[in-house]
C-alpha positions as CSV (number, residue, x, y, z in Angstrom):
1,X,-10.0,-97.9,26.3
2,X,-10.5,-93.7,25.8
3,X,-11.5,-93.7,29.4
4,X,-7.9,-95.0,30.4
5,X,-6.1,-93.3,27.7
6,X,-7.5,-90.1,29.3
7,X,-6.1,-90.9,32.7
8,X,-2.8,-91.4,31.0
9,X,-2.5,-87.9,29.5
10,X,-4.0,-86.8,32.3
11,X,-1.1,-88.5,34.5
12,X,1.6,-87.3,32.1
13,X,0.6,-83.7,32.0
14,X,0.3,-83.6,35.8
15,X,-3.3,-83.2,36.0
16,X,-5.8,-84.3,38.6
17,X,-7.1,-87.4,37.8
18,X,-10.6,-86.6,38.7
19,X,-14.2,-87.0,36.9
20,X,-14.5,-83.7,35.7
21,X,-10.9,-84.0,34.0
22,X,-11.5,-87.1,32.6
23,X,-15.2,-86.2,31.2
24,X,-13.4,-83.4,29.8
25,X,-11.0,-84.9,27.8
26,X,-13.5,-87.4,26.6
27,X,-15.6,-85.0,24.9
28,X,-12.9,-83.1,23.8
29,X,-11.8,-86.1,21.7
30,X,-15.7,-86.3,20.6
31,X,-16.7,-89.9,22.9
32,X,-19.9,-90.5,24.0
33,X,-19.2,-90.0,28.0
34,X,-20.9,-92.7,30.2
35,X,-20.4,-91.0,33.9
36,X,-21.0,-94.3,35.6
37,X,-17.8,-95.7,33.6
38,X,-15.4,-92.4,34.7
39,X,-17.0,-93.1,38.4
40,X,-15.7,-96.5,37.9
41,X,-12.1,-95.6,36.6
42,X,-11.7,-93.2,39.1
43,X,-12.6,-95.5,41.4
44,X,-10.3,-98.2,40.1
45,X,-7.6,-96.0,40.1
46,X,-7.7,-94.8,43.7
47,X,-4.6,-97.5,44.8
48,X,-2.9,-97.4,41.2
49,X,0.2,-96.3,40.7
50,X,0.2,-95.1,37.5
51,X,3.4,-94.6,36.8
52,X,4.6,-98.1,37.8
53,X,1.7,-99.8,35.9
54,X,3.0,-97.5,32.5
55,X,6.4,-99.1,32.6
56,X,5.5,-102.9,33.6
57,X,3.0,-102.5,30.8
58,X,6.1,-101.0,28.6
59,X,8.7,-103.7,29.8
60,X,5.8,-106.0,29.1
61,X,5.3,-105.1,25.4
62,X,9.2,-104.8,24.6
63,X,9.9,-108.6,23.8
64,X,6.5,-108.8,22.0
65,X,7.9,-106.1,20.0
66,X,11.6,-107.2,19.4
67,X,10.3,-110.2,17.0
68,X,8.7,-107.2,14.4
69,X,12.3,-104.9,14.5
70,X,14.1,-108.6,13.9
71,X,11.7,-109.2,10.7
72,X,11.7,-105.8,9.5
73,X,15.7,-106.2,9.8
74,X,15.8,-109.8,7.8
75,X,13.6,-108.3,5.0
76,X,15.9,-105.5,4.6
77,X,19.3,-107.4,4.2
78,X,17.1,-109.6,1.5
79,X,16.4,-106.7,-0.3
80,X,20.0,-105.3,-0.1
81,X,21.1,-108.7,-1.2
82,X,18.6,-108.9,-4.0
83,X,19.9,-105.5,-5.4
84,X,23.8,-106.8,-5.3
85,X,22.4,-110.0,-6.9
86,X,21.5,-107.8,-9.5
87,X,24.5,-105.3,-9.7
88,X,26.4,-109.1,-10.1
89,X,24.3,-110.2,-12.9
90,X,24.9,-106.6,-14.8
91,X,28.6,-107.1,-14.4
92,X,28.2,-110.4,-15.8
93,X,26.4,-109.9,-18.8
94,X,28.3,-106.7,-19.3
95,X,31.8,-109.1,-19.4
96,X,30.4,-111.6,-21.6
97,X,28.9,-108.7,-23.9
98,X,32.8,-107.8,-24.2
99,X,33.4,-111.1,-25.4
100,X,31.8,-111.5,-28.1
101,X,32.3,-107.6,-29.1
């Protein structure tokens, strides 16, 4: 996955996407460089377009990631409600405290 990951920063800093780029990168970030697999990625990306592929892939992962956002939404109304449950419960006892005063 580096070896793509390097092609992307590559892509989005306008750099050549080339082997010696690529290899740089790689070590850079401290990876092992196999030269065979940049050959191959730079091979495979001859007839990409990259930018196209980055937002299908984006477009791609949106719904997947619109379930998580509605979740993390819920769980915060619960625990909004679970504090005013608790504000209402205060109130309470504090009324029938005044009661028997």
């Amino acid at each position: 996955m580096e070896y793509i990951y390097a092609a992307m920063i590559l892509h989005t800093t306008e750099k050549d996407i080339n082997e010696e780029n690529v290899t740089k990168i790689l070590e850079a970030a401290g990876a092992d460089v196999d030269e065979s697999r940049v050959k191959a990625l730079i091979a495979a990306l001859e007839d990409v377009d990259i930018e196209e592929a980055m937002e299908t892939t984006a477009m791609a992962a949106a719904p997947a990631a619109a379930p998580v956002a509605e979740a993390a939404a819920e769980e915060e109304e619960e625990e909004e409600e679970e504090e005013d449950d608790g504000a209402t419960e205060q109130a309470a006892a504090a009324g029938l405290g005044a009661l028997f005063g």
